[in-house]
C-alpha positions as MATLAB code, in Angstrom:
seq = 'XXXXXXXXXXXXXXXXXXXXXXXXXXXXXXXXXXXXXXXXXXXXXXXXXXXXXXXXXXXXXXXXXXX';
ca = [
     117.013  112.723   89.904;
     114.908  115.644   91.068;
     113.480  116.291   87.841;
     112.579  112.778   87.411;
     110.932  112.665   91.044;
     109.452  116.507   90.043;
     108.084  114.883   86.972;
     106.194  111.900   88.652;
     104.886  114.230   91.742;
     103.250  116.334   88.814;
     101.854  113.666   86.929;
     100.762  112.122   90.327;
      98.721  115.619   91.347;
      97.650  115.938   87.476;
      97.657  113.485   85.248;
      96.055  115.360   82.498;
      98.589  118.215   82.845;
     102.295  118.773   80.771;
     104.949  117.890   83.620;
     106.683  121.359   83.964;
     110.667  121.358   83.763;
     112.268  121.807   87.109;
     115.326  124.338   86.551;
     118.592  123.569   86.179;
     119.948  125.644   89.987;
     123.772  124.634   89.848;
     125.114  121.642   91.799;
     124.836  123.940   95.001;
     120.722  123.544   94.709;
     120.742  120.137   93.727;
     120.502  118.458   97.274;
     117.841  121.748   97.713;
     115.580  120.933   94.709;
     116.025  116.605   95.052;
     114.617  117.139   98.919;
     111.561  119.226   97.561;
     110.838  117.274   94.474;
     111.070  113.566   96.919;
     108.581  115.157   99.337;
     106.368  116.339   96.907;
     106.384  112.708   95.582;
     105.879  111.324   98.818;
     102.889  113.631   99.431;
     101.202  112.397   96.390;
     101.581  108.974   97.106;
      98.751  106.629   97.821;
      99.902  103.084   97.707;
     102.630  100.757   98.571;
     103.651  100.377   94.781;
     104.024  103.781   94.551;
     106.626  104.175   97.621;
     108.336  101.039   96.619;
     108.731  101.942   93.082;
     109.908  105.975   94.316;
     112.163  104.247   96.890;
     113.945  102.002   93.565;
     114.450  105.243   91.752;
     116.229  106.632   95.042;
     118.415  103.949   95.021;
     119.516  103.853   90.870;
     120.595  107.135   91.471;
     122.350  106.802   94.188;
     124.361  104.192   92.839;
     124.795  106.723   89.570;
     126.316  109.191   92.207;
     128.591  106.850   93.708;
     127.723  107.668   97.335;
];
């Protein structure tokens, strides 16, 4: 989930740009690198799509996690 919001935010701020590949920090980071990566995103977005579609990709993966 953070790499796929990481991803987005990136192609968001430069389109032209290669997405660079968020890290792989242990399961201990995760909640750490999802929270930066989703307000990156949310920084970068400019229209009501945008948050609706970022706010559907929050929700598939929480129902991937099971929480």
């Amino acid at each position: 989930m953070a790499r796929e919001l990481s991803r987005r935010a990136q192609l968001l701020e430069e389109p032209a740009a290669e997405p660079r590949e968020m890290p792989d920090a242990g399961m201990f980071a995760a909640a750490d690198q999802i929270m930066v990566a989703g307000h990156d995103l949310a920084v970068l977005l400019e229209n009501a799509d945008q948050v609706t579609e970022a706010v559907e990709l929050v929700e598939e993966a929480r129902k991937r996690a099971g929480v």
